[in-house]
C-alpha positions as CSV (number, residue, x, y, z in Angstrom):
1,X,17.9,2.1,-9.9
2,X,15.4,0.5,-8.0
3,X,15.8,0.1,-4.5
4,X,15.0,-3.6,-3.1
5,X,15.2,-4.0,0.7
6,X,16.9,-7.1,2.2
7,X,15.6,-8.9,5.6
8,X,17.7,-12.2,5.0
9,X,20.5,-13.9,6.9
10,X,23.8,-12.8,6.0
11,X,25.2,-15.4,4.2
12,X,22.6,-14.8,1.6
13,X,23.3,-10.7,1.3
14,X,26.4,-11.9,0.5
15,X,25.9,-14.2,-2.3
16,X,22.8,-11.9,-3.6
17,X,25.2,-8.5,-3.2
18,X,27.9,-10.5,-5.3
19,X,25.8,-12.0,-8.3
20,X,22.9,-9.7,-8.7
21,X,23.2,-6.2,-10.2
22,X,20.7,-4.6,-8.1
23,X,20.4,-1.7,-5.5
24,X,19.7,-3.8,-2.3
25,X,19.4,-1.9,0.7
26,X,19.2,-3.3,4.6
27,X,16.3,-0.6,6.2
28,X,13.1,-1.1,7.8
29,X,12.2,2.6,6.1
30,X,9.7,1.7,4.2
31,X,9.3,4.9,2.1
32,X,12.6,3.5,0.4
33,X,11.9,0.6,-1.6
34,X,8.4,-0.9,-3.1
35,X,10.1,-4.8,-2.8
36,X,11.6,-6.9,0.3
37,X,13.1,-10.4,-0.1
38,X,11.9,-11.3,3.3
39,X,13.7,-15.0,4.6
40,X,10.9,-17.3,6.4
41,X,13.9,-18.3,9.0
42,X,14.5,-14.8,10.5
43,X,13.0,-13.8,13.9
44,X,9.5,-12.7,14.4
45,X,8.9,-13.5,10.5
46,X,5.1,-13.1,10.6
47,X,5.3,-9.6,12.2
48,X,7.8,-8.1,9.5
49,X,5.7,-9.5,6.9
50,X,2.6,-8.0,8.0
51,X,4.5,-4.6,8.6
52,X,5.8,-4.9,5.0
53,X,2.1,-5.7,3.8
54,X,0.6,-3.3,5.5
55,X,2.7,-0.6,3.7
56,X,2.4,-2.2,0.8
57,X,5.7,-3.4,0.1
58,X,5.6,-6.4,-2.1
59,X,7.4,-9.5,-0.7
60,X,8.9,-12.1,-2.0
61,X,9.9,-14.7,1.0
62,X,12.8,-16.5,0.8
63,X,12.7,-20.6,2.6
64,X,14.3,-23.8,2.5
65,X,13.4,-27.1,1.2
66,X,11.5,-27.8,4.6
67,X,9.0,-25.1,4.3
68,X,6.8,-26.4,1.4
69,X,4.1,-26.3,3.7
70,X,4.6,-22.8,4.3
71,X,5.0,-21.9,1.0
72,X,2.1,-23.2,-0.3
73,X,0.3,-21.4,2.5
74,X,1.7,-18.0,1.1
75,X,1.5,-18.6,-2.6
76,X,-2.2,-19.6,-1.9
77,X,-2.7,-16.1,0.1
78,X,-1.7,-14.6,-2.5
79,X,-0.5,-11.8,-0.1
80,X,3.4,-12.1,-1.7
81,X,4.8,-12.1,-4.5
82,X,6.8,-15.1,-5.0
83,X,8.5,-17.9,-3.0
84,X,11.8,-18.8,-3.8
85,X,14.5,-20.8,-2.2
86,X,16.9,-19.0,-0.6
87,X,20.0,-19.7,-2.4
88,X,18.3,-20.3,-6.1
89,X,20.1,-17.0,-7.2
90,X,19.0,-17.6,-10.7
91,X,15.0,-18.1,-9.9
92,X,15.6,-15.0,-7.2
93,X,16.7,-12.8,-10.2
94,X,13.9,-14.2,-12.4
95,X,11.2,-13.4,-10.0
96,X,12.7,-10.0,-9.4
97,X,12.5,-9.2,-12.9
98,X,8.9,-10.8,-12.9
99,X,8.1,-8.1,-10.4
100,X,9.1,-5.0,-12.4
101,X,7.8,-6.3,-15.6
102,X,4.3,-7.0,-14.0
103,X,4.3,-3.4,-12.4
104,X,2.2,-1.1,-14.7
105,X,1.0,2.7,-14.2
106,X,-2.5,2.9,-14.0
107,X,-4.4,6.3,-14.2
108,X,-7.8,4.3,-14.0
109,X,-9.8,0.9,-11.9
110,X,-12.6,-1.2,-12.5
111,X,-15.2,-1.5,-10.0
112,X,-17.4,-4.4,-10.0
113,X,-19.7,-5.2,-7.1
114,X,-22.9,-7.5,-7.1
115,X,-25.4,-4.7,-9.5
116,X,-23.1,-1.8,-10.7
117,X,-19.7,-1.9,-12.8
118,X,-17.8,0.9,-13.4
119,X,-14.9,2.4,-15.0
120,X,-13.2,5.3,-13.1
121,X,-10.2,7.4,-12.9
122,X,-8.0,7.5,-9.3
123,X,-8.9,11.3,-9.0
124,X,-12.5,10.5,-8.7
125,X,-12.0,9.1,-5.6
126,X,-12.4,11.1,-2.5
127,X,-12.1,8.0,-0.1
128,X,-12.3,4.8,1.0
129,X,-13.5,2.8,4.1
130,X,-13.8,-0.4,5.5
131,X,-17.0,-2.0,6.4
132,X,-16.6,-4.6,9.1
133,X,-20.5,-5.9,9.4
134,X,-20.4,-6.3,5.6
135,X,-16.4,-7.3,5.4
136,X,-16.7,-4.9,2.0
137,X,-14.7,-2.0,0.9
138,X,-16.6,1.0,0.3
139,X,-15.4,3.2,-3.0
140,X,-16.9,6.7,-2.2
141,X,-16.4,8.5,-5.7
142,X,-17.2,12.2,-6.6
143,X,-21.3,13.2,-7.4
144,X,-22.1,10.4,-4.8
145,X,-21.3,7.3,-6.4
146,X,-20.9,4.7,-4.3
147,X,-19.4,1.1,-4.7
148,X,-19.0,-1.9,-2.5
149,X,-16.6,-4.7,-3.3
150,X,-15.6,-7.5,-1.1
151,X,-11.9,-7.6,-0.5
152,X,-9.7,-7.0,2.6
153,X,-8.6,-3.3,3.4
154,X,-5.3,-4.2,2.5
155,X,-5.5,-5.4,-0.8
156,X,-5.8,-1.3,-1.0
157,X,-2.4,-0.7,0.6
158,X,-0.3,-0.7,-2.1
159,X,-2.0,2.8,-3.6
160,X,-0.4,4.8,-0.9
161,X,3.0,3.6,-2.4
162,X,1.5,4.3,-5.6
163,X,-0.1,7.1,-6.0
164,X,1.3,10.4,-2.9
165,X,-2.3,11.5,-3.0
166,X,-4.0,8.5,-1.0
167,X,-3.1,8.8,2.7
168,X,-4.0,6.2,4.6
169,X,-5.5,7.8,8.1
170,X,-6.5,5.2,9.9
171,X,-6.1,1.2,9.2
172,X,-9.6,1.1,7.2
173,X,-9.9,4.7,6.2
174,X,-7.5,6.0,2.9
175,X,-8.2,9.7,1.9
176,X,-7.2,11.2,-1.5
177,X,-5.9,13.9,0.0
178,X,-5.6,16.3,-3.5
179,X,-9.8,16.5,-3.2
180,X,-10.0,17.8,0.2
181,X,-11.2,21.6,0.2
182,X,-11.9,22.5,4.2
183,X,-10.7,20.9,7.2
184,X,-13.4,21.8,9.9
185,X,-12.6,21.5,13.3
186,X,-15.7,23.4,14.7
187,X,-17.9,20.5,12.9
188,X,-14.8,17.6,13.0
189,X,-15.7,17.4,9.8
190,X,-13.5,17.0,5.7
191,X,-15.5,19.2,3.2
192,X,-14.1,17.6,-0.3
193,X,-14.5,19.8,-3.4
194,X,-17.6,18.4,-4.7
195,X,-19.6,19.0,-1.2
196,X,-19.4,15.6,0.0
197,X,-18.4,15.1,4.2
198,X,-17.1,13.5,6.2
199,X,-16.9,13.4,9.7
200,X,-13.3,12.2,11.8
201,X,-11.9,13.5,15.1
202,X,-9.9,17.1,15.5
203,X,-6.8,14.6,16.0
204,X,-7.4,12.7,12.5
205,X,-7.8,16.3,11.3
206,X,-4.6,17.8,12.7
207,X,-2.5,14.9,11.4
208,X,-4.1,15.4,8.0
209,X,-2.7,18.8,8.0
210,X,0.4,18.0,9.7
211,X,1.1,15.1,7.0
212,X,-0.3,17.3,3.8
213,X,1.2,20.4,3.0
214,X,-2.1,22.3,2.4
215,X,-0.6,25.4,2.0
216,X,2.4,24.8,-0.3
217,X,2.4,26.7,-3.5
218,X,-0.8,28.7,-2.3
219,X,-1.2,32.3,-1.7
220,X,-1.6,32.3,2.1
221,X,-4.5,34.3,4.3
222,X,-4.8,33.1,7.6
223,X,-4.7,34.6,11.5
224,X,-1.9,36.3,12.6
């Protein structure tokens, strides 16, 4: 079953744990759920829900009838997934089901900036950065194609939840991790398997091959 993470008052794990049939969990470990119900009341509200968002959890935030202002604030974002009042059990159920049903496997994205579109599978992307002059992502695909589309870095978080391949190395730099061929330290430098560079620090380099296990299920040749 899925797992949803609670960060809500007690009162309301109690009610939710009671009614609802579903596996909620009370962690800040990210790696185990892909959904929070996050309540706008608790301490420090805006910095859990940027953590969440940043590892792109989905969120739906849980408020009162005095937050409409706040709610419309968030729905308009369009940085969660819902807004529900917090003990509307029924419409809490209904918008967690909403959430599953909307989730879909993709294999493939459209990339449309102002004079290319293009249809392309996720393993034809080596990486993707962030430029801040331009506020535009940058799509760098296999046999140099390039695309540029204007949306925030984060709108790309949820892949790393997604798909294992895609590890985000630095907070406007995701690498798919399955085309990288040589880790060069000499040059600070990724080779990816069509050729293609590019050039980080030996730190971003040693926690690429501390976080990937390059040499699982691979005959092994290396230094004694």
């Amino acid at each position: 079953m899925n797992k949803i993470g609670l960060v809500i008052d007690n009162d309301s794990k109690i009610l939710l744990k009671e009614i609802l049939n579903y596996d909620f969990i009370e962690t800040n470990i990210v790696e185990c759920c892909k959904l929070v119900l996050l309540d706008i009341s608790i301490v420090n509200f805006k910095d859990e829900f940027d953590f969440y968002l940043s590892h792109g959890i989905s969120i739906i935030v849980l408020l009162g009838n005095s937050n409409i202002k706040e709610m419309r604030t968030l729905l308009k974002s369009n940085k969660c997934f819902d807004c529900i009042l917090r003990y509307d059990v029924y419409e809490i159920e209904k918008s967690i089901e909403e959430y599953y049903s909307s989730k879909k496997k993709y294999s493939e994205f459209y990339l449309g900036d102002t004079y290319l579109k293009g249809f392309f599978n996720f393993s034809e992307t080596l990486y993707m950065d962030y430029c801040r002059i331009s506020r535009k992502i940058r799509f760098n695909l296999i046999d140099n194609e390039v695309f540029f589309v204007k949306r925030t870095f984060s709108d790309l978080d949820f892949l790393t939840i997604e798909f294992p391949n895609f590890y985000k190395l630095e907070r406007g730099l995701i690498i798919n991790t399955s085309l990288i061929k040589i880790l060069d330290y000499k040059e600070e430098r990724i080779i990816f398997k069509d050729k293609s560079i590019l050039y980080i620090s030996k730190v971003k380099i040693k926690e690429l091959e501390n976080i990937c296990n390059f040499e699982q299920s691979r005959l092994i040749f290396k230094n004694a």
